[in-house]
C-alpha angles and dihedrals in degrees: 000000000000115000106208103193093177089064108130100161102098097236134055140216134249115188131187109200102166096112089068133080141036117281107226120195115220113174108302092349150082143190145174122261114196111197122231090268089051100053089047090052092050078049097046095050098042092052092055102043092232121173108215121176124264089003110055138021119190105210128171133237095264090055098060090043083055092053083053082251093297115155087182115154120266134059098325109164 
């Protein structure tokens, strides 16, 4: 989650981006590598506060008031 406090725009983001990335096995472990493209578009999108199905909802303050401030996962707004 990324906090943004200069933002001065009346909405905010939520973005879902699991479905990115390339999932990379190391021991036990494992993590999520997002290629250069795919952290620009995380960027791209963020910057412009763009709403794209099934990645990214724009909601506004109210709304999340509304949730009782809940992000939790699922079709939320």
């Amino acid at each position: 989650m990324f906090i943004d406090k200069a933002n001065t725009k009346g909405d905010i983001v939520l973005m879902d981006a699991s479905k990115l990335g390339t999932t990379v096995k190391e021991g036990k472990n494992q993590k999520t590598l997002l290629s250069p493209d795919e952290e620009e578009i995380i960027i791209k999108t963020f910057n412009k506060h763009e709403a794209k199905e099934d990645f990214t909802v724009v909601v506004s303050y109210e709304q999340i008031k509304g949730k009782n401030y809940s992000f939790s996962a699922g079709p939320v707004f």
